[in-house]
C-alpha positions, 0 to 999 in steps of 0.5 A: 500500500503506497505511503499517500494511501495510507496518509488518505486513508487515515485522514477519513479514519480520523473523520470517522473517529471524530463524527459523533460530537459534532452529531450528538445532539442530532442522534439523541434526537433521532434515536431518543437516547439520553446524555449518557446512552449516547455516551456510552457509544464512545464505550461501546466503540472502544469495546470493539476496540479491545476486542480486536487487541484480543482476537491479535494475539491469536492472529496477528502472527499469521497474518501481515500488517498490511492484510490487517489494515485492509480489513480494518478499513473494509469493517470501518467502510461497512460499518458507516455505510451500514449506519446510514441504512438501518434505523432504532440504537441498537444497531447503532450500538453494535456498528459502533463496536464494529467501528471499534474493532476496526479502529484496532486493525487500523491504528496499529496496522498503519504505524506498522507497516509505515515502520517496517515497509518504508523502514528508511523513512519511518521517522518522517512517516510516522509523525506525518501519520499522525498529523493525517489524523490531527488534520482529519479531526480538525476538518470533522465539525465542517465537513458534517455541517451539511448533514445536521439534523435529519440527514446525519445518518448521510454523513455516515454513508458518506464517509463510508463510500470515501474510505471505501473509495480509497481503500479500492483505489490503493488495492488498483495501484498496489496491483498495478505497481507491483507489474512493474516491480514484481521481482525488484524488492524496492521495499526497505524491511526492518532488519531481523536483528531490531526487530524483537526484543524481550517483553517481559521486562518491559511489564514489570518495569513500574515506569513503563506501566506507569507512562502507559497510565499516563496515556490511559487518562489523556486519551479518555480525557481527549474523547471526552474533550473531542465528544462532549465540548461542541455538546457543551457549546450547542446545549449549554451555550446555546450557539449554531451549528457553525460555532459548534464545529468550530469548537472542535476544530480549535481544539484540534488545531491546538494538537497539530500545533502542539505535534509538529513543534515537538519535533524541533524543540526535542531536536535542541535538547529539550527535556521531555518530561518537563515538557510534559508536566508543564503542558499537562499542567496548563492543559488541565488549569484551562479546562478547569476554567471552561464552566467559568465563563459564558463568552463563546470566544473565551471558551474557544481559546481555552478549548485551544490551549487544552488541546495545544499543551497536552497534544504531543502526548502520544509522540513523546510516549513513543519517543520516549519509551522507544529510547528505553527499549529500542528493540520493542516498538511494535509492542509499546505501539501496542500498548499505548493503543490498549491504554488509550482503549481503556481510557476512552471506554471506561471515562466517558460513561462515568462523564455523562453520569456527572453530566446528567446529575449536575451539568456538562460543564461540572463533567468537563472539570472532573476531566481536567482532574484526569490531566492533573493526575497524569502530571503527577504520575509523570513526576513519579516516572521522571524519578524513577528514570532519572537515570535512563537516556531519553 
């Protein structure tokens, strides 16, 4: 699959992965479901999720990343062209776990592959993957602008037949490349001897764990910014359909920002556990001050800075556990995937129990709690790796 594939291809993933916020309201009032059913989607998608990390490690030695990243994409095609057809929440629910368990296969295929099919260009390849999916979100609240309302099963349909469309196109190109380069073995393979290393010392290594925690409480903190924010701004600020989208565009916007300035500032030395204390600190003191204010303009710039400070989360997760254990990128990917899975499937239904019983408001601020502890966990870890080359 060629490299601008998989960067198109992810792009319409992340758009897939962001609909719901922007949507919410409008499912609610075509499913007659609550606050917190229609937050427990989120749960349900990450159910999927966890299920396919499950179902890996029985099949994921028999089969290629490549092979696991078409079929992650043909479930995810199926499942939104399925949701534009049907009608009632239960399938609703079930195709969301389906997205989940496609989410998987997607997620951790695409980084694969990228690390071991274009093995030279990895490094510049990987970031760009994720800046695809920060680019993705960013457009996700306008580009479902046309379809609020009665028409939001469309959006559905319609992203489902453009990821199906690329996904079509990249199976064309492949076949057609490979007439040509059948025999020449232009593909860069990861060398045998970096490819493995031992496991187990990474579980019991309390910082490894701990880091892992970390991403844990980002990640479901992130769903429940990117979920229940333009939420917040269409219900409780009373503000249209535009004003909604753009909430969760700026919020995105502070994370690509964040993604790609990490690299230069890491590049001049900088110490990424600082870095990230300070940001998850800011991070959380701005969505803590979100309830306080009533301005739509302040509440943007907030959304903004939240984003923006604890953005390059997961590439300093990487970054910096891949220089613990070079030899072990496939399984720290792998982990910070199931930490992630967690996060979003346990901490967005404990939101919407807060929402309902006071306000959405009140639930974003037990989420700048989770960013808090995270700050405090990665102080534990800077300690105990004081020691250790980042």
């Amino acid at each position: 699959m060629h490299p601008v594939f998989i960067f198109v291809s992810f792009f319409f993933f992340a758009i897939a992965n962001n609909m719901l916020g922007p949507l919410a309201t409008n499912i609610m009032a075509g499913t007659g479901l609550s606050l917190s059913q229609s937050g427990s989607l989120v749960s349900f998608m990450q159910i999927g999720s966890f299920g396919a990390i499950l179902v890996s490690l029985f099949v994921m030695k028999h089969l290629r990343q490549i092979t696991l990243t078409r079929m992650g994409y043909g479930l995810l095609a199926f499942a939104l062209l399925a949701i534009s057809l049907t009608s009632g929440s239960f399938l609703l629910f079930v195709l969301y776990m389906v997205m989940g368990f496609s989410a998987f296969l997607i997620d951790s295929g695409s980084n694969a592959v990228l690390a071991s099919d274009y093995y030279e260009n990895r490094t510049l390849y990987i970031p760009l993957l994720h800046f695809c999916y920060s680019a993705g979100a960013i457009v996700t609240g306008f580009v479902i602008l046309p379809f609020k309302g009665a028409l939001w099963r469309l959006a559905y349909g319609t992203v489902g037949t453009l990821v199906a469309i690329v996904v079509i196109l990249a199976y064309m190109e492949k076949r057609y490349r490979d007439k040509g380069t059948r025999n020449q073995g232009k593909a860069d393979v990861v060398p045998p001897d970096v490819q493995v290393g031992p496991i187990l010392p990474m579980v019991k290594d309390k910082a490894f764990v701990m880091y892992t925690l970390v991403i844990m409480l980002y990640m479901g903190s992130q769903i429940i910014c990117a979920t229940w924010i333009p939420v917040y701004v269409e219900t409780e600020l009373l503000q249209g359909p535009a004003m909604t989208a753009l909430s969760l565009t700026v919020f995105w916007i502070g994370i690509a920002i964040s993604r790609l300035l990490m690299g230069p500032i890491m590049q001049k030395g900088a110490n990424p556990f600082a870095l990230s204390i300070t940001g998850m600190i800011l991070a959380a003191a701005s969505l803590l001050a979100l309830p306080f204010t009533t301005n739509t303009i302040v509440v943007l710039v907030l959304v903004a800075l939240c984003g923006f400070f604890a953005g390059a989360t997961i590439p300093m997760y990487i970054v910096v556990t891949a220089s613990w254990y070079p030899k072990n990128t496939a399984f720290i990917s792998l982990s910070y995937i199931l930490g992630g899975t967690i996060g979003r499937m346990i901490f967005p239904l404990l939101v919407t129990r807060i929402a309902e019983a006071r306000s959405l408001g009140y639930a974003l601020m037990s989420s700048s709690l989770m960013l808090f502890l995270a700050a405090v966990l990665l102080v534990l870890i800077q300690r105990i790796t004081k020691e250790r080359k980042v």
